[in-house]
Structures are given as structure tokens and as C-alpha cells.
C-alpha positions as CSV (number, residue, x, y, z in Angstrom):
1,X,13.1,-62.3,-83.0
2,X,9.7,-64.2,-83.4
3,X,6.9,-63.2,-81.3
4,X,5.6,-66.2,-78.9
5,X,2.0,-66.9,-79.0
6,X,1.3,-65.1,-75.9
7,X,2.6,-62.1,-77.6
8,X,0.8,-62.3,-80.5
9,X,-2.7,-62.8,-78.7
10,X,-1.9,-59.9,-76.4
11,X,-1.1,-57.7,-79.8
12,X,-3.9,-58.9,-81.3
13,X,-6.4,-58.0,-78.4
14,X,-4.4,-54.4,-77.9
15,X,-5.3,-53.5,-81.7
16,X,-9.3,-53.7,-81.0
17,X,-10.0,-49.9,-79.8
18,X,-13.2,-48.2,-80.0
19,X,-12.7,-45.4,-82.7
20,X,-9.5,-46.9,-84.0
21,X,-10.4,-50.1,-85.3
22,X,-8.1,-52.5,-86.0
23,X,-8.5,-53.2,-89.9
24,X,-8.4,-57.0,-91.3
25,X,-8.5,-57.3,-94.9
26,X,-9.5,-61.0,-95.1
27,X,-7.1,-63.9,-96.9
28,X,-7.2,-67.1,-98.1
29,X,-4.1,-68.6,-98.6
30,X,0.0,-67.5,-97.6
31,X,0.5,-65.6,-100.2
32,X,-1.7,-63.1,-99.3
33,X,-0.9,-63.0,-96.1
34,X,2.9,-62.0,-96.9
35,X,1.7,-59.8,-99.2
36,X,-0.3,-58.0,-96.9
37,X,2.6,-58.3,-93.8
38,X,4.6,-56.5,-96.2
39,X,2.1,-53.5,-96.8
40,X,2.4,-53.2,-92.9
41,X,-1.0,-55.0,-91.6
42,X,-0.6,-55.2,-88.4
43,X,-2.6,-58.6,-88.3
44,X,-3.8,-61.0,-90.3
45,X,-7.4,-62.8,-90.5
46,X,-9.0,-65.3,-93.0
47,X,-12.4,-65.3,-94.3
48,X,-13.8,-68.8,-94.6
49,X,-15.9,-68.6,-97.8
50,X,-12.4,-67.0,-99.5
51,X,-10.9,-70.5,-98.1
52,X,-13.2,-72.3,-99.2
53,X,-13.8,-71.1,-102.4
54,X,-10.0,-70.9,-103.3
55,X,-9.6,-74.8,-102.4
56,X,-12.5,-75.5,-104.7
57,X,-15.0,-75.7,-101.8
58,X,-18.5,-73.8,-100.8
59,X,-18.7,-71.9,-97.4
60,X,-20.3,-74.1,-94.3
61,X,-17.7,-75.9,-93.2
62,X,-17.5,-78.0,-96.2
63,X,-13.7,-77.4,-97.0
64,X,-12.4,-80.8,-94.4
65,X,-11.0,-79.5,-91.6
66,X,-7.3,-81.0,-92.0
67,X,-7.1,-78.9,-95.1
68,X,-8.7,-76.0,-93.3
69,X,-5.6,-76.6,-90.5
70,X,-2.8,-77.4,-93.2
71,X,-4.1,-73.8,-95.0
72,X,-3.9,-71.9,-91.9
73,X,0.3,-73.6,-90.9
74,X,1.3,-72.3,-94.0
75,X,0.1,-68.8,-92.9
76,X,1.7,-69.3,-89.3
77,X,4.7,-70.6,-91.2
78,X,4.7,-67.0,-93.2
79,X,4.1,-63.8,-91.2
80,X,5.3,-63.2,-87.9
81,X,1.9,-61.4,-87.2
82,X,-1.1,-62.2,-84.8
83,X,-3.7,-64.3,-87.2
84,X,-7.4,-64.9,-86.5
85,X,-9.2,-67.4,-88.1
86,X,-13.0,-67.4,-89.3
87,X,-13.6,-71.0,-87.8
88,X,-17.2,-70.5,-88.9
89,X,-19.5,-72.5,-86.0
90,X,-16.4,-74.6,-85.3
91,X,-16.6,-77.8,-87.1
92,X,-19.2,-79.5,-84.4
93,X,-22.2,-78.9,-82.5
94,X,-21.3,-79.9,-79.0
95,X,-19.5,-77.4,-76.7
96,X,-16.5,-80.6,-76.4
97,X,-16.4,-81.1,-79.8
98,X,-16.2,-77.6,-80.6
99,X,-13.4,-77.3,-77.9
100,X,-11.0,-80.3,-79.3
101,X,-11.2,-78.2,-82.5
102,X,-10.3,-75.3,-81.4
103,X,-7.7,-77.1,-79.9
104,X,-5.9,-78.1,-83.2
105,X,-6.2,-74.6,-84.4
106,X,-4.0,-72.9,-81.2
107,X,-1.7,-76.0,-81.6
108,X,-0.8,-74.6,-85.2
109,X,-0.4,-71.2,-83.7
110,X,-3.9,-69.1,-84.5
111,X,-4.3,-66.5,-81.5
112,X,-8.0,-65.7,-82.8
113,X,-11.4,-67.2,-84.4
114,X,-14.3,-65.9,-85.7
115,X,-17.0,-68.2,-84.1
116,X,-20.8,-67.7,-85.2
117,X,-24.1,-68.3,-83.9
118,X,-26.4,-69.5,-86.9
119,X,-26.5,-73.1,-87.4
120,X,-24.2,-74.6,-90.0
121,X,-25.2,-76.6,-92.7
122,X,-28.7,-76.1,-91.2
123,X,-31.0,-73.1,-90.8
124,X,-31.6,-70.4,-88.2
125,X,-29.2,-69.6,-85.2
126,X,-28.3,-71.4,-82.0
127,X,-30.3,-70.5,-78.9
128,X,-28.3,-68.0,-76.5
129,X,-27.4,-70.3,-73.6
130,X,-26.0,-72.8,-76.2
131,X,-24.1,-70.7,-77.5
132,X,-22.7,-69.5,-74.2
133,X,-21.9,-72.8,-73.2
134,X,-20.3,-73.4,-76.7
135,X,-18.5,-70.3,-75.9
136,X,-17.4,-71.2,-72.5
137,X,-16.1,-74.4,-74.0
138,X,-14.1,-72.6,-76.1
139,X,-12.6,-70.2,-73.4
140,X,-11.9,-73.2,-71.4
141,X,-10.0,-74.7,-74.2
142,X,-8.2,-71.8,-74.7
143,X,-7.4,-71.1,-71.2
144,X,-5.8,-74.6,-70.8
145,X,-3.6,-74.2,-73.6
146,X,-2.7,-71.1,-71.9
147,X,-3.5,-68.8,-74.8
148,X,-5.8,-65.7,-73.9
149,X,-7.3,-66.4,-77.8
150,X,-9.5,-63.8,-79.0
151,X,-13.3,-65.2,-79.6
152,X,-15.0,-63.1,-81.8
153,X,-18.3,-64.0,-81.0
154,X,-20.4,-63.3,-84.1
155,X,-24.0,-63.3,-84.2
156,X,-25.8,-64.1,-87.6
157,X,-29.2,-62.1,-86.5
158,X,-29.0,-59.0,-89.3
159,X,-26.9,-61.5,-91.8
160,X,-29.8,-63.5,-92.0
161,X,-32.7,-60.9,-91.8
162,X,-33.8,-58.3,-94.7
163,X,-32.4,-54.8,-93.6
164,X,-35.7,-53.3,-93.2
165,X,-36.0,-56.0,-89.8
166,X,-32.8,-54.7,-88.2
167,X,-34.3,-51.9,-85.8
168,X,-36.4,-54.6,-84.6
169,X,-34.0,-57.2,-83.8
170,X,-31.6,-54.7,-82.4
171,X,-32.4,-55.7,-79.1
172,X,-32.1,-59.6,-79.6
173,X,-28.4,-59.1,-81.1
174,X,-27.6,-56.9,-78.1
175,X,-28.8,-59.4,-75.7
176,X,-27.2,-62.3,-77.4
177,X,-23.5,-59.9,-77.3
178,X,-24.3,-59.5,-73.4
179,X,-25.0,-63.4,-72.7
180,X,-21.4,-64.3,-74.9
181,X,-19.5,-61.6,-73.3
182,X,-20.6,-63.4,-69.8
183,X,-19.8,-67.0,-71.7
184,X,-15.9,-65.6,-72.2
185,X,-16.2,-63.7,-75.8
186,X,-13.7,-61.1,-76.4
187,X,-15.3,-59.3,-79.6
188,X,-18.8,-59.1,-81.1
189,X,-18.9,-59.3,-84.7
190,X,-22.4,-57.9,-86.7
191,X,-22.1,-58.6,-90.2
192,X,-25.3,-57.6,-92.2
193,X,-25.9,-54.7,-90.1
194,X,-25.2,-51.5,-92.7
195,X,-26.9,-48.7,-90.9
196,X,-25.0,-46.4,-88.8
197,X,-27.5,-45.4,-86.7
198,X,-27.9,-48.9,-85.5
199,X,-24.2,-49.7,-85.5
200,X,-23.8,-46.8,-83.6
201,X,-26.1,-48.2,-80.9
202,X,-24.2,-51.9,-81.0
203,X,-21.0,-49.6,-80.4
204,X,-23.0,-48.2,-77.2
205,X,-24.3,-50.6,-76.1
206,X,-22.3,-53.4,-76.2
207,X,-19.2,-54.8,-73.4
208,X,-17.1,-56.2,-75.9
209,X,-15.3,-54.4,-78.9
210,X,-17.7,-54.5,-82.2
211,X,-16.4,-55.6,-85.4
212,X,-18.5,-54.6,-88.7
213,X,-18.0,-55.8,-92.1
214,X,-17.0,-53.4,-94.6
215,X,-18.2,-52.5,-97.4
216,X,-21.9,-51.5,-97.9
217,X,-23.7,-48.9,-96.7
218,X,-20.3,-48.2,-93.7
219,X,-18.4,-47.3,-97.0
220,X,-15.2,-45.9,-95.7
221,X,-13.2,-47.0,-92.4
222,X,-13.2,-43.5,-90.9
223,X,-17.3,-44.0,-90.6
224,X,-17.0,-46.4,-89.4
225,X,-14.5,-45.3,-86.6
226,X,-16.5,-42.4,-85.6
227,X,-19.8,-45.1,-85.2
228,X,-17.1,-46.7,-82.3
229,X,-16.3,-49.7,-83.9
230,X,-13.5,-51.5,-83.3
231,X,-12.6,-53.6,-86.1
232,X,-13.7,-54.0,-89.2
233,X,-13.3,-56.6,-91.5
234,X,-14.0,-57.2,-95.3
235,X,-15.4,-61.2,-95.4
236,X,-15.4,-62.5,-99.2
237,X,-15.0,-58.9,-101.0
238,X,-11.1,-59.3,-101.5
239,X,-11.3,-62.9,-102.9
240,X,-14.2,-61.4,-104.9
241,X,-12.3,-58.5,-106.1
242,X,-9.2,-60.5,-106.6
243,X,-10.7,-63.2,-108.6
244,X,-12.8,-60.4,-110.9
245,X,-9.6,-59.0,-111.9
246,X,-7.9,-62.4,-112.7
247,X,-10.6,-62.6,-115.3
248,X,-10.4,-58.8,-116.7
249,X,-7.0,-59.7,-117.2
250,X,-7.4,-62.9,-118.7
251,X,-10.4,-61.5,-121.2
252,X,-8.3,-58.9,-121.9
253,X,-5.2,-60.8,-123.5
């Protein structure tokens, strides 16, 4: 019997625990979701550059949004599994706008969204308390759907800064995790941070459950697991790795 979409969301929040990360190994399209339901993933998540790219599209929202929705029914339509998408900054600025979107995703079944801080299509990151609000939005969406949908609140601070910076803005990161956790965020998602000392501090430090991205420097799951985190996630490197074999294969004929 198919899971409803309460079920799903409350599976999908269940799976993020600290030292036993829930593992997402990111898609792009329905096949790769069935492919990876079969293997025995427990859930599913996209990554929006693979979308993108695999539509003929660059990253930053620039794959239309209808597509992005029509992509992500053929998913729903696939797996019985909880599936997260990365909604990038949402598809608007204002917390409304941002809201009505998010609305079109739950209505085609998505229990979870990655949802990022730096400016899209523009340069540097949001200032905390709009992104809170943004946030709130969101949750308030969400909540009147009545879907608990899991915000993984991402913060673009070490993605967008040289790795020899990250000790020094690990205190901005951990205050902007604080002000979304208050704003309704479930998770709190680092990319660009590599160094386990640091991670291991987020992991500390943080309310919400930390999600990395793999690989890097956090070269192996269990590491990462015994930093505290409690999802980690791959981004582009599967569509990457999928799409270098395709031509090895092809140059080999």
C-alpha cells in the first residue's frame, strides 16, 4: 500500500540522526530514482545542477520551473519513497512568492527542499532575517497544506569562500543555522565545508540535524558519521560520474 504524504515526511524527518546519517545519492530524472529504490535507498533527493544540466540547462534556477515540477511528478509517479527536492533559493525573492512555489512542489507530492541562502542569479547571500522570514514563509506554506515538509536550510557561507576562510566564518554559518532553526528549518546543510574539525563543531553546535556534501576532503560516510552528521548528500558528483562514463564508453567503441 502507498505511503500518504504525511508518512513520507515523517519517514523522511525519522532518517536524519546524528551519527547515522541518512545517505542521498542525488538524481536527476525517474530513472534514477527507480534505480536507486531498487538498491534499497531509503529516500530519494535531486540535485538541481544534475536537473538542470540533464534538461540542457545551467544551475540557478534557469531550467523553467514547470519543467522543474513536470521532472520531479515523474519521480513522485515512480518510487513510493520520501523525495526531497534541491529547490535552489525557490524560484523568487519575496517570502510569498517563495511560498506559492513551494506550494506547487507539495501539491506534486515532494515532502522535502533544499532551500539556500546566497542570492540566485546574483552574487553574495541573503541577509539572516530575510532569510528567516523567507523561511517562515515557507513553514507557513507547508503547515497549511498540512505537510510537516522538511526545509533544509542551506547556507552558501564556505561554498562561496576559499577553504583557508572557513575557521573564520564558522561563527557567521552557526549563527545564520540558529536564526533559520528559529524561522521553522528542519536541517542545516554546509556544502563547501571539508574539514572535520570544523564540521565536527557545526555537528556541536548546531539545533538542527547537519547535512554535508560528500566527497572531498569527508571521503568516506563513516567519517563523516563519527563528525555527527546527519545526512550527507553528493550534489552534481553522480551526474558527473554518470555522464564521464557515458563518454568512456562511447570513446571506447
Amino acid at each position: 500500500m502507498a505511503m500518504s504524504i504525511i508518512e513520507k515526511a515523517d519517514q523522511f524527518a525519522g532518517l536524519h540522526q546524528k551519527r547515522d546519517p541518512v545517505v542521498l545519492y542525488n538524481i536527476w530524472n525517474a530513472g534514477g530514482a527507480r534505480t536507486l529504490a531498487e538498491a534499497g535507498a531509503k529516500a530519494i533527493a535531486t540535485g538541481s545542477w544534475s536537473v538542470a544540466a540533464a534538461h540542457g540547462y545551467d544551475d540557478g534556477e534557469k531550467i523553467p520551473l514547470d519543467l522543474l515540477l513536470a521532472v520531479v511528478e515523474r519521480i513522485m509517479r515512480s518510487v513510493d519513497l520520501p523525495v526531497s527536492i534541491d529547490f535552489e533559493g525557490g524560484y523568487a525573492v519575496e517570502p510569498a512568492s517563495v511560498a506559492d512555489n513551494v506550494r506547487r512542489l507539495l501539491n506534486v507530492g515532494a515532502v522535502g527542499i533544499n532551500f539556500e541562502d546566497g542570492v540566485v542569479q546574483g552574487s553574495g547571500l541573503h541577509p539572516m532575517d530575510m532569510q528567516a522570514d523567507r523561511i517562515r514563509a515557507i513553514r507557513a506554506a507547508a503547515e497549511s497544506e498540512g505537510v510537516p515538509l522538511f526545509i533544509n536550510a542551506r547556507t552558501d557561507v564556505f561554498l562561496a569562500n576559499p577553504p583557508e576562510t572557513h575557521a573564520s566564518l564558522l561563527e557567521e554559518a552557526l549563527q545564520r543555522g540558529h536564526i533559520y532553526a528559529e524561522a521553522g528549518a528542519s536541517g542545516f546543510f554546509v556544502p563547501g565545508l571539508k574539514d572535520p574539525e570544523l564540521v565536527a563543531k557545526v555537528c556541536d553546535a548546531a539545533a538542527l540535524p547537519v547535512n554535508v556534501m560528500m566527497p572531498g576532503a569527508l571521503d568516506s560516510i563513516a567519517k563523516a558519521a563519527e563528525l555527527g552528521v546527519s545526512r550527507v548528500s553528493y550534489g552534481p558528483q553522480p551526474f558527473v560520474d554518470a555522464n564521464e562514463d557515458l563518454s568512456r564508453r562511447f570513446s571506447a567503441l
